[in-house]
C-alpha positions in Angstrom: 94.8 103.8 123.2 93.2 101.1 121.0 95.5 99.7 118.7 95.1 97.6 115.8 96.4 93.9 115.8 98.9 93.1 113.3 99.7 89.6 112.4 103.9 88.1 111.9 104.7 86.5 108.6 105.9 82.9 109.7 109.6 83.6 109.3 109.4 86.1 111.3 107.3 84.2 114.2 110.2 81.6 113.7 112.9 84.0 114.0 111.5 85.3 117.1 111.2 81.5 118.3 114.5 80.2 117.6 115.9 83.9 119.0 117.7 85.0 116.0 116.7 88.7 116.9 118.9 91.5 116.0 121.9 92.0 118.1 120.7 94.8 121.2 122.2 98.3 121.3 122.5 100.5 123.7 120.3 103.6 124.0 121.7 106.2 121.3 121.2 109.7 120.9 123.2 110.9 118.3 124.4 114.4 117.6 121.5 117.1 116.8 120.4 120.6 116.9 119.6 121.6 120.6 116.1 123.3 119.2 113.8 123.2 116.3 111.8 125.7 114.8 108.1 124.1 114.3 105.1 125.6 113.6 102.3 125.2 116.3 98.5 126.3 116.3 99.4 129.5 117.5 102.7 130.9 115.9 106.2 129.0 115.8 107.8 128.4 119.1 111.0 126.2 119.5 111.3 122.7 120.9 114.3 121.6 123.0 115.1 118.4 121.0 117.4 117.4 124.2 114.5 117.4 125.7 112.8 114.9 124.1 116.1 112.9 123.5 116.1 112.6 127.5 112.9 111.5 127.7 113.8 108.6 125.5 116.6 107.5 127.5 114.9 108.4 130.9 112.3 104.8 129.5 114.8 102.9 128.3 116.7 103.3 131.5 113.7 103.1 133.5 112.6 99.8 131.8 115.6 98.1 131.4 115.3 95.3 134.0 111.5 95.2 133.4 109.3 92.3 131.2 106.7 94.5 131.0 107.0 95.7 127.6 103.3 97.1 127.0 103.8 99.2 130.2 106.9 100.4 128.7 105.2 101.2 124.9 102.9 103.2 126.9 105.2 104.9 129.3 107.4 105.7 126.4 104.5 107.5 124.2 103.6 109.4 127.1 106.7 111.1 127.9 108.2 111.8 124.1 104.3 112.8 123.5 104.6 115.0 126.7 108.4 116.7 125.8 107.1 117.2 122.6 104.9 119.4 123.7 102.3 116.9 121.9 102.9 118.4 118.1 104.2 115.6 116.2 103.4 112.0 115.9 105.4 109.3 117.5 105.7 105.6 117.1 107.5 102.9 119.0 108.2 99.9 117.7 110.4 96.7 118.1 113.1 96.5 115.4 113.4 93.5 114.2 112.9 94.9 110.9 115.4 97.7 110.1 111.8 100.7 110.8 114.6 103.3 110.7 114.0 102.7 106.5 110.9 105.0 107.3 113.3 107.5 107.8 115.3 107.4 105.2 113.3 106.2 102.2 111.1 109.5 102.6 108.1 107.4 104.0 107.8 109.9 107.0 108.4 113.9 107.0 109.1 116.7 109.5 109.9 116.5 112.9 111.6 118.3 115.4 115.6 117.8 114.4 117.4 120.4 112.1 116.0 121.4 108.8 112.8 120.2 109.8 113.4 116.4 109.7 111.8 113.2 111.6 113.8 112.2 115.2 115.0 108.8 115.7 116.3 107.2 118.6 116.5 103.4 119.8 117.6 101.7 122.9 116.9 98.3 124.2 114.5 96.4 127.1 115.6 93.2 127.9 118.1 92.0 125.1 115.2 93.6 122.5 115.3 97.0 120.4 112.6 99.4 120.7 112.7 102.9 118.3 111.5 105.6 119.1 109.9 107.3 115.9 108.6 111.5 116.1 107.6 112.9 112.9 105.0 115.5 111.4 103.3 113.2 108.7 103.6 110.4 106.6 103.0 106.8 105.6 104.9 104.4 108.7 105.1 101.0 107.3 105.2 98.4 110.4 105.4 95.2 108.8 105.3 91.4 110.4 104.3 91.6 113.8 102.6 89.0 115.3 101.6 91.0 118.6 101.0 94.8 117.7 99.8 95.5 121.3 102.9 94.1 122.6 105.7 95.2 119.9 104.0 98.6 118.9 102.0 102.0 119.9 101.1 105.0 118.4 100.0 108.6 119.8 99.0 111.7 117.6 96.9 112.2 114.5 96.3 108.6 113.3 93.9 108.3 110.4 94.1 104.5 108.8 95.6 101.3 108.4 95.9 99.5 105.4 97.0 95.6 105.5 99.1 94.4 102.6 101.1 91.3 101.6 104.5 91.2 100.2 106.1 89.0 97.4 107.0 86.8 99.9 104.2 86.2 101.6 105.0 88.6 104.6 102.4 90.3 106.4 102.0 93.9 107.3 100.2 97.1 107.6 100.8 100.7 106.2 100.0 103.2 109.0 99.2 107.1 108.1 99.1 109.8 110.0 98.3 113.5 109.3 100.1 116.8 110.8 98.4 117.1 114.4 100.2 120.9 114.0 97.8 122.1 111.2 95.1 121.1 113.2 94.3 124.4 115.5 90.8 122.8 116.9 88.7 125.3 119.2 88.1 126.0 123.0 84.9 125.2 124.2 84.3 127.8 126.5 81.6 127.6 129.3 78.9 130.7 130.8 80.6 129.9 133.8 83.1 132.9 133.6 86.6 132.5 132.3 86.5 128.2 131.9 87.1 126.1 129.1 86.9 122.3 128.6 90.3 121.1 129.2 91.8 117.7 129.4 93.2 117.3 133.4 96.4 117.3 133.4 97.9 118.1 129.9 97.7 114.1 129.7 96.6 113.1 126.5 96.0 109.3 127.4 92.5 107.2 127.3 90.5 107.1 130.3 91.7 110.8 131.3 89.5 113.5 132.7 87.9 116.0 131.2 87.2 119.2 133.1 86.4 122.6 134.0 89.2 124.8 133.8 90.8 128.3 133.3 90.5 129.3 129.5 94.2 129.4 128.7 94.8 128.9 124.6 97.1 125.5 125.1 96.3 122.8 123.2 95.0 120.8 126.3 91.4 123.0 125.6 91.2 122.4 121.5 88.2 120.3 120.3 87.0 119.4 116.9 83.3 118.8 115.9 83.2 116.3 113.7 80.7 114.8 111.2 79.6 112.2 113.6 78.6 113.6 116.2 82.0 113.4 118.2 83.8 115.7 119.9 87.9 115.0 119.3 90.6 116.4 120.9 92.8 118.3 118.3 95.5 116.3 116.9 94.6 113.5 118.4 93.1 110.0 118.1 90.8 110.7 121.2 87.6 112.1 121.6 85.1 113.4 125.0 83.6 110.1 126.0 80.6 109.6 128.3 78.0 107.0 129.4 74.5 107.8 129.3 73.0 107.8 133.0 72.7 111.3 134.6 75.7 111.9 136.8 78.1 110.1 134.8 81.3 111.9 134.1 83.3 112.4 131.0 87.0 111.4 130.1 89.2 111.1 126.6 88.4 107.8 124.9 89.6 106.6 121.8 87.6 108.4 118.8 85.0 105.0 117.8 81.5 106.7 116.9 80.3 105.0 119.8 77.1 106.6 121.0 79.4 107.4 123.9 80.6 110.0 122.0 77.5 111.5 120.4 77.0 115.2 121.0 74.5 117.5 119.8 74.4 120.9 119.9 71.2 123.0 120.6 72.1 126.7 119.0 69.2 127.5 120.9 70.0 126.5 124.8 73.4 126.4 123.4 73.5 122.8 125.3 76.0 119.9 124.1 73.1 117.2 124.3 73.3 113.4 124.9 71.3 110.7 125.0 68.8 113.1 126.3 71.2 114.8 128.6 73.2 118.1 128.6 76.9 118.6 128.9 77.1 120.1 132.8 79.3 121.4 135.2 78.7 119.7 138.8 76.6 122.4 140.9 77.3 125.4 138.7 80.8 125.2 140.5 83.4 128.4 139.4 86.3 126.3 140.8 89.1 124.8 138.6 89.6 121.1 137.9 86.0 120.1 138.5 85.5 117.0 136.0 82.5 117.5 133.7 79.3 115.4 133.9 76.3 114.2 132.1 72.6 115.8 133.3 69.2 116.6 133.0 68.9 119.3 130.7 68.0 122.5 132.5 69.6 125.3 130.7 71.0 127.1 133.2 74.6 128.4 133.0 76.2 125.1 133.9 75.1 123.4 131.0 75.4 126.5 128.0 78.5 126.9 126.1 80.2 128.5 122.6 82.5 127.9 120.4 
């Protein structure tokens, strides 16, 4: 995921210096409805909040004795994303700050705890407080940090970033981020019989494959054409990614409007077209899991599809 860099205020860079840091806590996970009632792309299905509360502790745990704190941002948005079931936004951040004023100043709504509220949990990695942010939409302010790859990550449907300065010369940046739930998308389904363009796995992380596979409604198989050109997974910041040499194969890449991620498509050969290539399935092949590819144009079956 390609994250913006966010720059500490220089009380904050001395704080973190000197190692006046906020005392650690241990993981919490305080009291809540066992489900939620949220409202997916396809009708309203419930979410085991334990679930997801487990998955939070199951890092923090797992991390714990480790220095490397971008492996754990990364780790951690993966498995909340994953026992979400990859309908709400998450955020993890360090809290040197008090972020948890997102929560209760209104600045971030819905999420998966009763009465349709966002989901909070901390813990700590070495002596230093992490929280662990799910929510629907909303405006997450992350203020002075001076590494944002290191302190801070972000999966699901974010849109900007918009720097600002406070009355005491503080740095920081509003984040916003749109309901990945509203956003249904579409399957891309191939002439091959019965397969869809699906993301391997169910991993929504950059660099992933993106395959062939059994048509099967999840949310792992829902595209959205956009304006330029690109072709992004539903709800998310990443979009079908390719180079342009025949043979090469595609995978989820960080939505950029590279010409990496310039499609066309032909309503007549019904062909997603690149850089003079097509959109192809390896040898016409009617298995599952076979990883897509970039080819000469020949407008047979492998290469026609419909949305």
């Amino acid at each position: 995921m390609r994250l913006r860099k966010v720059v500490l205020g220089v009380a904050g860079a001395a704080l973190a210096v000197l190692g006046m840091l906020p005392a650690a806590s241990a993981a919490t996970a305080a009291p809540v409805s066992r489900t939620a009632q949220v409202k997916a792309g396809m009708g309203t299905t419930a979410i085991d909040v334990g679930v997801i509360g487990n998955a939070v502790v199951d890092v923090f745990r797992k991390y714990n004795e480790s220095n490397q704190y971008k492996s754990f941002i990364n780790d951690m948005l993966a498995n909340v994303d994953q026992a979400a079931e990859y309908r709400y936004n998450v955020v993890v951040i360090f809290m040197g700050y008090g972020f948890d004023r997102n929560i209760s100043e209104g600045k971030i709504q819905g999420g998966p705890e009763a009465n349709n509220r966002p989901m909070y949990r901390s813990g700590t990695v070495k002596g230093y407080t992490y929280g662990v942010f799910i929510f629907d939409s909303g405006d997450f302010n992350a203020a002075n940090y001076f590494d944002y790859d290191t302190w801070m990550g972000q999966r699901g449907n974010f849109t900007a970033a918009t720097r600002w300065q406070d009355m005491f010369g503080m740095w920081g940046s509003t984040l916003s981020f749109k309901s990945r739930t509203n956003n249904v998308g579409t399957a891309i389904r191939s002439d091959i019989p019965g397969k869809c363009v699906d993301v391997a796995g169910g991993r929504f992380e950059q660099g992933n494959s993106v395959q062939n596979y059994e048509c099967n409604g999840t949310i792992s198989q829902r595209w959205s054409l956009r304006g330029d050109g690109s072709i992004q997974l539903t709800g998310t910041s990443l979009c079908l990614d390719a180079w342009g040499g025949v043979g090469d194969k595609t995978r989820l890449w960080g939505c950029n409007g590279s010409n990496a991620q310039r499609w066309y498509f032909d309503p007549g050969t019904r062909a997603f077209k690149h850089e003079g290539l097509c959109l192809d399935v390896p040898n016409g092949s009617t298995a599952n899991s076979v990883q897509l590819q970039v080819w000469t144009c020949n407008q047979t079956a492998s290469q026609k599809w419909s949305f």
